[in-house]
N, C-alpha and C positions, 0 to 999 in steps of 0.2 A: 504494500500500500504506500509506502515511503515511496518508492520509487516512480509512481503512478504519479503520485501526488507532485513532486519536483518534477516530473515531463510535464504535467499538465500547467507546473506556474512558469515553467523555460518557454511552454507553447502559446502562451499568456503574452508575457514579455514580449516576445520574436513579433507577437501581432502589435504590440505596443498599447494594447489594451490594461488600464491603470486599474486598481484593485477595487475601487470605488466602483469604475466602470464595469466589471466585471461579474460583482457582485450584485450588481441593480440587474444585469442581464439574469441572471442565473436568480433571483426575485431571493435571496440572501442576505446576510451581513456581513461585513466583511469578516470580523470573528470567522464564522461559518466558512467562509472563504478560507482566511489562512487556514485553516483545520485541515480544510481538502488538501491543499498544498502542501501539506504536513503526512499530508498521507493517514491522518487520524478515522481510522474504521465505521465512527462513531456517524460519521459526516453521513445522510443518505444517499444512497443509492441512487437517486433520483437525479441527485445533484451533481453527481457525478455523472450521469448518462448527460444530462442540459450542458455541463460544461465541455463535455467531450463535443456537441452540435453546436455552440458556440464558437467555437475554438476548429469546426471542420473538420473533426476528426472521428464524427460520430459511425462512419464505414467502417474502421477499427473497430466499436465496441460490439456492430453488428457481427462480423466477425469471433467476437472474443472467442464462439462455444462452439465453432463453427465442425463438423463432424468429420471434414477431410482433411483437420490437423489437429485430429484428437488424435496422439499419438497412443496412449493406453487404450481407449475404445477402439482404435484400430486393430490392434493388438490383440485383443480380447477376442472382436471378430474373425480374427485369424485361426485362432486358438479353438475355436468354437468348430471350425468346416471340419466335414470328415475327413478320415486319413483316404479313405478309398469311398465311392460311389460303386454299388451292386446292380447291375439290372435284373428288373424282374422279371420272373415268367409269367408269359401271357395265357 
């Protein structure tokens, strides 16, 4: 979340969008604001998905669960196919 939270105040900055500004977009306070940036858990969901479409990066967060880089789901699927395929009599 730390991590998420400082891309998202670097992707902030880079638009030159000032934290007042920001904050009124994403209907916030700034508090609430540096929290996100902070990467604090507590922040919701919500506001994190507004700031990520603010900021034009909301295709990433559609992405986030996306199933062809689920690498463990992948995996599992894999795991799951039979060893052999029997045909049957007719």
């Amino acid at each position: 979340m730390r991590k998420l939270g400082r891309e998202l105040a670097l992707a902030r900055r880079k638009r030159g969008i000032s934290t007042q500004d920001m904050a009124s977009r994403l209907f916030v306070s700034r508090d609430t604001l540096w929290r996100l940036e902070r990467g604090d858990p507590t922040v919701a969901s919500g506001t994190l998905a507004t700031a990520a479409f603010v900021l034009q990066l909301h295709d990433r967060l559609a992405n986030l669960a996306a199933p062809g880089t689920d690498a463990l789901g992948l995996s599992l699927d894999e795991n799951r196919l039979p060893k052999r395929i029997r045909r049957t009599q007719p």
